[in-house]
mmCIF entry with sequence, helices, sheets and N, C-alpha, C, O atoms, coordinates in Angstrom:
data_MODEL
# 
_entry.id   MODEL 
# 
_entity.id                         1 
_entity.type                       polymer 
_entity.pdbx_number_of_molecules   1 
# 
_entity_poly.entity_id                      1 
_entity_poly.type                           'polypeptide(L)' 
_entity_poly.nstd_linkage                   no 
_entity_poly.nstd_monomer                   no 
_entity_poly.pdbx_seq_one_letter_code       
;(UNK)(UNK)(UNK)(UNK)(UNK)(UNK)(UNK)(UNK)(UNK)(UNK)(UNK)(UNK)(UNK)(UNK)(UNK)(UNK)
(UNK)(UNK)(UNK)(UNK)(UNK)(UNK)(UNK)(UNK)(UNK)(UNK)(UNK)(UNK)(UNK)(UNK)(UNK)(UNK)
(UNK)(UNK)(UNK)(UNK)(UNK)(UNK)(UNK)(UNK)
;
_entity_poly.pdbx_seq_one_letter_code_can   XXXXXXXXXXXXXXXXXXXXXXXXXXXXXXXXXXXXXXXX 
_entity_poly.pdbx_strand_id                 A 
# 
loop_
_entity_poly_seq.entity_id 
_entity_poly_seq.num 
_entity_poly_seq.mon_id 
_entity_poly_seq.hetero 
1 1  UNK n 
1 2  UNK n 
1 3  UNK n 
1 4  UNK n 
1 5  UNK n 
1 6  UNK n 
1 7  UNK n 
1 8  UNK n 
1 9  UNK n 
1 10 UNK n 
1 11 UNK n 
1 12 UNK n 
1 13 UNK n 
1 14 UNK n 
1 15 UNK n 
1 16 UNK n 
1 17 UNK n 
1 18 UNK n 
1 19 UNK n 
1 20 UNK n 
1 21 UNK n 
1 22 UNK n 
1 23 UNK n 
1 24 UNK n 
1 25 UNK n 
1 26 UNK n 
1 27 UNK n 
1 28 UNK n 
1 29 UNK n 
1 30 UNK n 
1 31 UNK n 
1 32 UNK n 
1 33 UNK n 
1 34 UNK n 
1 35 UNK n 
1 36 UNK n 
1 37 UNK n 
1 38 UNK n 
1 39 UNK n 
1 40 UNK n 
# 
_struct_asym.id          A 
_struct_asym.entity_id   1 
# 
loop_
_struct_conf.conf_type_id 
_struct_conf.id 
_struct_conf.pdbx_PDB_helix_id 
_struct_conf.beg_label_comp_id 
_struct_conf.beg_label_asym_id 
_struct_conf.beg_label_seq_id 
_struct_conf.pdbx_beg_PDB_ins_code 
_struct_conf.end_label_comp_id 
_struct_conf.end_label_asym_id 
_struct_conf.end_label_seq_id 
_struct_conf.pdbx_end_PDB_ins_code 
_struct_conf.beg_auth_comp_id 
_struct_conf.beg_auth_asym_id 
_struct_conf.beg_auth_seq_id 
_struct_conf.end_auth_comp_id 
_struct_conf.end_auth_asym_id 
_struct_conf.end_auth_seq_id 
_struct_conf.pdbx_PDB_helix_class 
_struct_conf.details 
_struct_conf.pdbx_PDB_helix_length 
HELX_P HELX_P1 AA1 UNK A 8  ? UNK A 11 ? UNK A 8  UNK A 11 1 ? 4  
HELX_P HELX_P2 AA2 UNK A 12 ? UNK A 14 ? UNK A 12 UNK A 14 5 ? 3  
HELX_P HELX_P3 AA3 UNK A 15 ? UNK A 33 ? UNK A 15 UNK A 33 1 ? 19 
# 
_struct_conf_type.id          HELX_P 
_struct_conf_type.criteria    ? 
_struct_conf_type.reference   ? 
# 
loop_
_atom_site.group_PDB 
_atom_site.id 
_atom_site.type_symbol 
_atom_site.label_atom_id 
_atom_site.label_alt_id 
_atom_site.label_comp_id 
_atom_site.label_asym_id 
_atom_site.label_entity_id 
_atom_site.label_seq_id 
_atom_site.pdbx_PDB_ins_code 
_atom_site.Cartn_x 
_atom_site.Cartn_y 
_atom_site.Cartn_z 
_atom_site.occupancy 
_atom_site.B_iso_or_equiv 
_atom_site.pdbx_formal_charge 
_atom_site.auth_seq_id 
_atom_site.auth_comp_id 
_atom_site.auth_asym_id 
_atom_site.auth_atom_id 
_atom_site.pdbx_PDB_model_num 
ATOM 1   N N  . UNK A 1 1  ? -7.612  14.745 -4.120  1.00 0.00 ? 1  UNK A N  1 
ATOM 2   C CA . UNK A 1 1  ? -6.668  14.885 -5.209  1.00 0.00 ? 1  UNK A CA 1 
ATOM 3   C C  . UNK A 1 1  ? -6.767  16.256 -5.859  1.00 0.00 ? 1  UNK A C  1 
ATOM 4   O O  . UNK A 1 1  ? -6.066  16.527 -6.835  1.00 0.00 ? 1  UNK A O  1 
ATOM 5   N N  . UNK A 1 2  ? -7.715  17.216 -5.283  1.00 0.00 ? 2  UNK A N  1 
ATOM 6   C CA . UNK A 1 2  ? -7.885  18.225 -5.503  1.00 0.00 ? 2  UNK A CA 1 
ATOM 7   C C  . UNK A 1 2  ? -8.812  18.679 -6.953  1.00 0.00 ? 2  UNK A C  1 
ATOM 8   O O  . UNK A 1 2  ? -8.978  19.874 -7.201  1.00 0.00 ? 2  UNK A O  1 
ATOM 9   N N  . UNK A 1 3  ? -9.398  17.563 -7.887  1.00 0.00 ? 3  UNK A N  1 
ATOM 10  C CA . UNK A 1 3  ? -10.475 17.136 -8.865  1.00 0.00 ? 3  UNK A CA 1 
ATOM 11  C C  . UNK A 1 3  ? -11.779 18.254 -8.420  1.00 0.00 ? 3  UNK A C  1 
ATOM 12  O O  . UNK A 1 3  ? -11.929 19.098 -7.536  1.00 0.00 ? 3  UNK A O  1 
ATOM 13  N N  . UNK A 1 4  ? -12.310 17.916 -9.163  1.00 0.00 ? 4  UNK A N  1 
ATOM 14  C CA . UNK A 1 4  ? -13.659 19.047 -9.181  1.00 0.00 ? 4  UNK A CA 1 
ATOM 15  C C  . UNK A 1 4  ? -14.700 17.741 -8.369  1.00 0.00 ? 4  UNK A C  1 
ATOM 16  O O  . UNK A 1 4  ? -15.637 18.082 -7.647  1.00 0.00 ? 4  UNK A O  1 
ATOM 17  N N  . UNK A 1 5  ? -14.398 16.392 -8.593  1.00 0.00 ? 5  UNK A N  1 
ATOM 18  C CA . UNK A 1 5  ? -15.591 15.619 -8.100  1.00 0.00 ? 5  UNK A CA 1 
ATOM 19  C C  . UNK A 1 5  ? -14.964 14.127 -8.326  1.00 0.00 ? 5  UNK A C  1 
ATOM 20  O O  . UNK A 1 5  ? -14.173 14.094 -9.270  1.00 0.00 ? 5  UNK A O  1 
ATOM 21  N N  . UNK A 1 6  ? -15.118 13.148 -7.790  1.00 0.00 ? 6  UNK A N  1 
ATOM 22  C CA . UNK A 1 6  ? -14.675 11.531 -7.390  1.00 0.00 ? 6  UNK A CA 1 
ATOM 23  C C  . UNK A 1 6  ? -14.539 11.057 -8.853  1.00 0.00 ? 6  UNK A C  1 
ATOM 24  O O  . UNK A 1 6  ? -13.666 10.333 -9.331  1.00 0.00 ? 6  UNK A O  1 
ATOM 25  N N  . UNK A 1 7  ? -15.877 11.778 -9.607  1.00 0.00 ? 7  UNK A N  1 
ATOM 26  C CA . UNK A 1 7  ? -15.870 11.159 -11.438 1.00 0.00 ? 7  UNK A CA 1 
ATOM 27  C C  . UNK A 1 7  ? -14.105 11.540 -12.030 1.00 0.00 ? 7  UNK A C  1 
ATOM 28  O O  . UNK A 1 7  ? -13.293 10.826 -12.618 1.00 0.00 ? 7  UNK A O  1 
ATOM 29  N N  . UNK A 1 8  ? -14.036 12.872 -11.586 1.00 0.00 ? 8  UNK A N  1 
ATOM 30  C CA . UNK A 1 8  ? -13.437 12.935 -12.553 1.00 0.00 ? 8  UNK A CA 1 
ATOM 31  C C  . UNK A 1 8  ? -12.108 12.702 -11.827 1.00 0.00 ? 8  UNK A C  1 
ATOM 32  O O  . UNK A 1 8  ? -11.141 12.662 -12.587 1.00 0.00 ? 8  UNK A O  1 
ATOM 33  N N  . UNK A 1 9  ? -11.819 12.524 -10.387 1.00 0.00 ? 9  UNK A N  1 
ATOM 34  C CA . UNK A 1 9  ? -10.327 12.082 -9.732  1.00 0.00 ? 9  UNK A CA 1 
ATOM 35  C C  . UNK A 1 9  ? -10.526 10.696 -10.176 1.00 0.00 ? 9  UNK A C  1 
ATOM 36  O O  . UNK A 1 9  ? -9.709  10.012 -9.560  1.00 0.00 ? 9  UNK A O  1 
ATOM 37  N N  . UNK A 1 10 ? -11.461 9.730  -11.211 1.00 0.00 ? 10 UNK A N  1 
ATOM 38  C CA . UNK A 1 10 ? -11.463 8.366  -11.415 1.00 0.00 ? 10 UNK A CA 1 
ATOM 39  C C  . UNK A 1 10 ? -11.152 8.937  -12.987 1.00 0.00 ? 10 UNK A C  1 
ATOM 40  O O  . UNK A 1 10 ? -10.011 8.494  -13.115 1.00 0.00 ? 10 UNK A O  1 
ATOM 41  N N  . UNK A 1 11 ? -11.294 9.275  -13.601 1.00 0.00 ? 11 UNK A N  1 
ATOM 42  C CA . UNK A 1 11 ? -10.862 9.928  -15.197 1.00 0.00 ? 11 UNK A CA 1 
ATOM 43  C C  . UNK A 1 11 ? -9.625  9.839  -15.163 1.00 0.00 ? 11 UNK A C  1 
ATOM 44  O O  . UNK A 1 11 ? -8.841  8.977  -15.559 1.00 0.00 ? 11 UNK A O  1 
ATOM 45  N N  . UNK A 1 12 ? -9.510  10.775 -14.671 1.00 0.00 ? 12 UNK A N  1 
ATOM 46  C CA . UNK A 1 12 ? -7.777  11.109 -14.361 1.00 0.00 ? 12 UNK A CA 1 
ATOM 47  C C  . UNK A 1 12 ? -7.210  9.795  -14.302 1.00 0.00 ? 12 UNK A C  1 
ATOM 48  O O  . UNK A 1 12 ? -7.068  9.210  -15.376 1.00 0.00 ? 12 UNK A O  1 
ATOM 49  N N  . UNK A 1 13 ? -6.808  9.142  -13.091 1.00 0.00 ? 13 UNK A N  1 
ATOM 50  C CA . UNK A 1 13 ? -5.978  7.803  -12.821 1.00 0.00 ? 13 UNK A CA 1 
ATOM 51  C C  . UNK A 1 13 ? -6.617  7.318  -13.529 1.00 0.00 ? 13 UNK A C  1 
ATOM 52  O O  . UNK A 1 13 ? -6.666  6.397  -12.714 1.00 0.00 ? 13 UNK A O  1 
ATOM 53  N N  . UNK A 1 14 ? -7.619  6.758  -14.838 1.00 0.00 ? 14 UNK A N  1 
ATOM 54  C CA . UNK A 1 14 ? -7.630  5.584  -15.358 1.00 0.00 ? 14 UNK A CA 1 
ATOM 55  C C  . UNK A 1 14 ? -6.850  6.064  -16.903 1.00 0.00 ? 14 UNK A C  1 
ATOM 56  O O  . UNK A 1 14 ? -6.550  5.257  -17.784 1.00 0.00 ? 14 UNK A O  1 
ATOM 57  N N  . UNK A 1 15 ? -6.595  7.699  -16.981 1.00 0.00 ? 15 UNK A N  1 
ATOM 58  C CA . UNK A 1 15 ? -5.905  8.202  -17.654 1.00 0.00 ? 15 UNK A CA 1 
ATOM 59  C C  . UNK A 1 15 ? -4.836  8.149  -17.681 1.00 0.00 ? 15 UNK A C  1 
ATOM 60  O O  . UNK A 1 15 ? -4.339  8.008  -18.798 1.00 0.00 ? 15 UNK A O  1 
ATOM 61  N N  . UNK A 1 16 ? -4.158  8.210  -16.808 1.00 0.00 ? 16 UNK A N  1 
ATOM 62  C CA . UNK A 1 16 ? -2.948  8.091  -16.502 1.00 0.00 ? 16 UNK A CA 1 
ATOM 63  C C  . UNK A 1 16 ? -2.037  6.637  -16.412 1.00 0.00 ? 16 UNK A C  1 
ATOM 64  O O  . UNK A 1 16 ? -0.862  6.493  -16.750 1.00 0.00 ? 16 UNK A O  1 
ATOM 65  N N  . UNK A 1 17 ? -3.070  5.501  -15.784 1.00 0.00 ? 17 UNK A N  1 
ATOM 66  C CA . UNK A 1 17 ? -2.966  4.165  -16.180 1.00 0.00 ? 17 UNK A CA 1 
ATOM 67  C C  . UNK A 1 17 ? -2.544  3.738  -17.148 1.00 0.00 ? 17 UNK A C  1 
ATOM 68  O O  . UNK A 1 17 ? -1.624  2.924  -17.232 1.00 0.00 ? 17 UNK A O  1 
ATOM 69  N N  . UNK A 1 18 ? -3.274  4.320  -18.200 1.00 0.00 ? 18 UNK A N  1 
ATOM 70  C CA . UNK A 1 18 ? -3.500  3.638  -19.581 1.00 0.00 ? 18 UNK A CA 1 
ATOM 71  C C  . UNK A 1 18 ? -1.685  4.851  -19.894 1.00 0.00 ? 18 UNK A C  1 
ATOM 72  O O  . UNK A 1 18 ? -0.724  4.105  -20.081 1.00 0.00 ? 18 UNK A O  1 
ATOM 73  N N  . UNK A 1 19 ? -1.429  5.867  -19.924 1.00 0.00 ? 19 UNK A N  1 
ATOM 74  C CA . UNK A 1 19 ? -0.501  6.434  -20.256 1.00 0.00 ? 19 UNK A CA 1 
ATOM 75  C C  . UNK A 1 19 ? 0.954   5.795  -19.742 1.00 0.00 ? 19 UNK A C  1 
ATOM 76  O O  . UNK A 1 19 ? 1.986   5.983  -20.386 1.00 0.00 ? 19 UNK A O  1 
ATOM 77  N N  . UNK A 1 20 ? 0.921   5.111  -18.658 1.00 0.00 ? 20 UNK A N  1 
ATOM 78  C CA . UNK A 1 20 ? 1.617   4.403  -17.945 1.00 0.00 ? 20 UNK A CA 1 
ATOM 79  C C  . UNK A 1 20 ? 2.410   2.946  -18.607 1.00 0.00 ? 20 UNK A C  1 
ATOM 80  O O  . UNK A 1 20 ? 3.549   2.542  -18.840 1.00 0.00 ? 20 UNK A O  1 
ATOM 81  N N  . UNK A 1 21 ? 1.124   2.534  -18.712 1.00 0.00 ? 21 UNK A N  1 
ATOM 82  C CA . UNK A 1 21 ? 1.195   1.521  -19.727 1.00 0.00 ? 21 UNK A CA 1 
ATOM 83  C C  . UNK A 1 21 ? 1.759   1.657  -20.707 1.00 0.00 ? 21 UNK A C  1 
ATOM 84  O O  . UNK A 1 21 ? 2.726   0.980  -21.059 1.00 0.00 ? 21 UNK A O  1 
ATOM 85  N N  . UNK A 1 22 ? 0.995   3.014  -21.630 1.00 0.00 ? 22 UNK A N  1 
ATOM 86  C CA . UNK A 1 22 ? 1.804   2.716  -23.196 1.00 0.00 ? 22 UNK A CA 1 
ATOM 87  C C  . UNK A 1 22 ? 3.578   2.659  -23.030 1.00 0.00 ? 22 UNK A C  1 
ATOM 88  O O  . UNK A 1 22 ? 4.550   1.998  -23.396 1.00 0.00 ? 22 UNK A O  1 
ATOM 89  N N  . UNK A 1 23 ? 3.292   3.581  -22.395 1.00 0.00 ? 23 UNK A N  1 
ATOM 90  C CA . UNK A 1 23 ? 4.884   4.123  -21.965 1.00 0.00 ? 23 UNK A CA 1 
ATOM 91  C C  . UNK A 1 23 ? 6.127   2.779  -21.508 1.00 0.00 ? 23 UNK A C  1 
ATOM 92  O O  . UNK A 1 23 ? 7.330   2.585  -21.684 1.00 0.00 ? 23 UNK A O  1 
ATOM 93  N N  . UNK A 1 24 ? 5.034   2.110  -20.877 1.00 0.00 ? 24 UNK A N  1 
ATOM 94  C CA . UNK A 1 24 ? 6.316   0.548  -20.175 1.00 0.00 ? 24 UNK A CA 1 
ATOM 95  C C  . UNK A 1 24 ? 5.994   -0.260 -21.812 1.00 0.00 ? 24 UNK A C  1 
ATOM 96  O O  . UNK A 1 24 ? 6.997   -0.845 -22.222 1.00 0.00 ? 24 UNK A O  1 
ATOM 97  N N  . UNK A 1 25 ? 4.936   -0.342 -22.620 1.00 0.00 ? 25 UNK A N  1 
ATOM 98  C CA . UNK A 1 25 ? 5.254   -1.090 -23.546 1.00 0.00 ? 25 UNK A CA 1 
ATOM 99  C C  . UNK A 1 25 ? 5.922   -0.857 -24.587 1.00 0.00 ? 25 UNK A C  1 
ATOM 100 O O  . UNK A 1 25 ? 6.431   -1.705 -25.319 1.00 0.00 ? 25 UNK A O  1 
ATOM 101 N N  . UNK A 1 26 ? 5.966   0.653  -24.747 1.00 0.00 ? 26 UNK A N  1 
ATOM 102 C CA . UNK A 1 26 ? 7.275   1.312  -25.670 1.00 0.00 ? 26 UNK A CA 1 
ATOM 103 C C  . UNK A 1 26 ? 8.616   1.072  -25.229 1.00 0.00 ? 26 UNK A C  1 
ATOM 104 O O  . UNK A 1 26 ? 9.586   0.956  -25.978 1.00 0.00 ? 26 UNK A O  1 
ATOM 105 N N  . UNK A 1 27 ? 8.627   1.000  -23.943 1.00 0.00 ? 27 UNK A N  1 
ATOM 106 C CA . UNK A 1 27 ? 10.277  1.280  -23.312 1.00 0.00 ? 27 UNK A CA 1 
ATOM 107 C C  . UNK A 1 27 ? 10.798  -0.588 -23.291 1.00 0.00 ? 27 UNK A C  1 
ATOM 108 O O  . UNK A 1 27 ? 11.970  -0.963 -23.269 1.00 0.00 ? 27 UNK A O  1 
ATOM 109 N N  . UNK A 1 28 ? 9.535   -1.532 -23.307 1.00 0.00 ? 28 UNK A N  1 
ATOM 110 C CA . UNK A 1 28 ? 9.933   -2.774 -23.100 1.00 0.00 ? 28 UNK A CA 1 
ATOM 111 C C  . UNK A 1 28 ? 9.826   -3.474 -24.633 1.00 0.00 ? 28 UNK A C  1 
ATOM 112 O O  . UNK A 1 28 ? 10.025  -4.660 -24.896 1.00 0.00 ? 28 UNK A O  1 
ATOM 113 N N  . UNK A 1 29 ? 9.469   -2.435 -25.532 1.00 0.00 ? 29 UNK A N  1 
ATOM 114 C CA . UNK A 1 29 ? 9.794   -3.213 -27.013 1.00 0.00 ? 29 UNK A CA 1 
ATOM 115 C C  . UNK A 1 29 ? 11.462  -2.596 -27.393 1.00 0.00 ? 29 UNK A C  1 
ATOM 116 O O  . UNK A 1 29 ? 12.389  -3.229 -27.897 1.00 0.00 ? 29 UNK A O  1 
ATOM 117 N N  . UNK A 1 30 ? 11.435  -1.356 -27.010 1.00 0.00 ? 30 UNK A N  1 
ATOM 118 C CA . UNK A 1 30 ? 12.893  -0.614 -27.188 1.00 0.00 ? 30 UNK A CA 1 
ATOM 119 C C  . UNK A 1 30 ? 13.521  -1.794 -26.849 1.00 0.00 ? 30 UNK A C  1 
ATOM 120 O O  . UNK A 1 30 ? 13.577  -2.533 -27.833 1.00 0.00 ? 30 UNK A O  1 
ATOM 121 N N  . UNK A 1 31 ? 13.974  -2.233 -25.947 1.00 0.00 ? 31 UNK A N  1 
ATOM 122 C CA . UNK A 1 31 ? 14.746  -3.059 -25.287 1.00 0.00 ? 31 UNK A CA 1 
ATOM 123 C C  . UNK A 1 31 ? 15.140  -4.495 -25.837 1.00 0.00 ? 31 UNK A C  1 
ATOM 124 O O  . UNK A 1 31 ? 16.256  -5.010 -25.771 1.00 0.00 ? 31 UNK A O  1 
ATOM 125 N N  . UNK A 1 32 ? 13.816  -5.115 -26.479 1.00 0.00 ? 32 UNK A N  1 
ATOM 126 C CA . UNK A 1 32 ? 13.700  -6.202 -26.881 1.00 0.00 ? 32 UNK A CA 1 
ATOM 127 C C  . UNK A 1 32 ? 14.465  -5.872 -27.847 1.00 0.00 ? 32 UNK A C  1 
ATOM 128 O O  . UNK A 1 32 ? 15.598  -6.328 -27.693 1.00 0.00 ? 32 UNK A O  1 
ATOM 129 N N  . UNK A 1 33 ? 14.263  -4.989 -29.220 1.00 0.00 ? 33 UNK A N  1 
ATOM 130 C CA . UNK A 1 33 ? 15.013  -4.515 -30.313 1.00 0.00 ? 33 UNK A CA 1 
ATOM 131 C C  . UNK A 1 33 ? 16.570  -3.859 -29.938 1.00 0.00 ? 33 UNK A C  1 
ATOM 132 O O  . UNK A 1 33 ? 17.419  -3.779 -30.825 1.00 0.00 ? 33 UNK A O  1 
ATOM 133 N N  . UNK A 1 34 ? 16.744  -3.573 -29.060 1.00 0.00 ? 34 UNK A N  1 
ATOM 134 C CA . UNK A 1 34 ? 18.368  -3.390 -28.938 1.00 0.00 ? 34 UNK A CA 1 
ATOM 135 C C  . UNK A 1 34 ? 18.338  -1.915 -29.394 1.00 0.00 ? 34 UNK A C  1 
ATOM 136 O O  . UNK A 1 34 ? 19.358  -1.395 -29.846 1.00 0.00 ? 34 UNK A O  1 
ATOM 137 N N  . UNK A 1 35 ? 16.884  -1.067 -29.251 1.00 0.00 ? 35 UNK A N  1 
ATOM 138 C CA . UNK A 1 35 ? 17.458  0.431  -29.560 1.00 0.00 ? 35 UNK A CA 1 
ATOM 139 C C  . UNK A 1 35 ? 17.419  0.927  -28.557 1.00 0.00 ? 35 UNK A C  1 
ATOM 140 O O  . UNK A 1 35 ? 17.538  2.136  -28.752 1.00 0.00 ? 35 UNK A O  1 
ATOM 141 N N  . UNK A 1 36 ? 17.271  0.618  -27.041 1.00 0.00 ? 36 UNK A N  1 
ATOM 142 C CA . UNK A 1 36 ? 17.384  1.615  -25.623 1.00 0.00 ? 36 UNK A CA 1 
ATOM 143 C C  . UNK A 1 36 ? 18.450  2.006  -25.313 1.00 0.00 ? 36 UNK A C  1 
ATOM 144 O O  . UNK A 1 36 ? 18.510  2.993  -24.580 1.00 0.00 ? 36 UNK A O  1 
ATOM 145 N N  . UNK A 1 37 ? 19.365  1.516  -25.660 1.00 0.00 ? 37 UNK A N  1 
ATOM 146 C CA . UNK A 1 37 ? 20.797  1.650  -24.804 1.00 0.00 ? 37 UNK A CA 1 
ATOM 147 C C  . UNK A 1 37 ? 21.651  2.656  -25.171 1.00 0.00 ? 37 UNK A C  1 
ATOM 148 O O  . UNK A 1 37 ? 21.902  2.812  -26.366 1.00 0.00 ? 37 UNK A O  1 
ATOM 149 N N  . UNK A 1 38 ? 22.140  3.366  -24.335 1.00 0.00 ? 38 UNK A N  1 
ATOM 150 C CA . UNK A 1 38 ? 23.032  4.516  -24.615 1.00 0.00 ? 38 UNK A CA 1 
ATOM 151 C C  . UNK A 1 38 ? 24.312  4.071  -24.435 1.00 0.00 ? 38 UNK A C  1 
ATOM 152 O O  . UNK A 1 38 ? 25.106  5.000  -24.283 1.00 0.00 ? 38 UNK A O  1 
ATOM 153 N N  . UNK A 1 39 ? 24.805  2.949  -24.397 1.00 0.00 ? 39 UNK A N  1 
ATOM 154 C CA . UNK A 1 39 ? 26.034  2.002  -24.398 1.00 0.00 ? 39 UNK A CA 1 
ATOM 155 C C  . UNK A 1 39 ? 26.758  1.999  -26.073 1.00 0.00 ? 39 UNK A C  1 
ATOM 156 O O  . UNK A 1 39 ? 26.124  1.622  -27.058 1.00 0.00 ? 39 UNK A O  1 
ATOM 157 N N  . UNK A 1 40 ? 28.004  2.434  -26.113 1.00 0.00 ? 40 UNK A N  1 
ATOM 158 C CA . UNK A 1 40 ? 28.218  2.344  -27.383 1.00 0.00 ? 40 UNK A CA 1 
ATOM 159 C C  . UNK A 1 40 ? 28.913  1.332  -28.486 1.00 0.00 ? 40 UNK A C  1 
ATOM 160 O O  . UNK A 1 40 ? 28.909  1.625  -29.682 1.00 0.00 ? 40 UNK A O  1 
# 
């Protein structure tokens, strides 16, 4: 993955995981509340 060492190519993706996440639970409360839509 091109990382300095296995520790830190495991940093990374469990970083990115967790960023992943917040991101689908922001975009899946948007939704629930009716503010995602660019529909007018």
């Amino acid at each position: 993955m091109g990382h300095s060492s296995s520790r830190a190519a495991l940093i990374y993706q469990h970083m990115t995981s967790d960023r992943d996440r917040a991101i689908a639970d922001r975009l899946g409360a948007m939704i629930r509340d009716g503010g995602g839509g660019a529909s007018g």
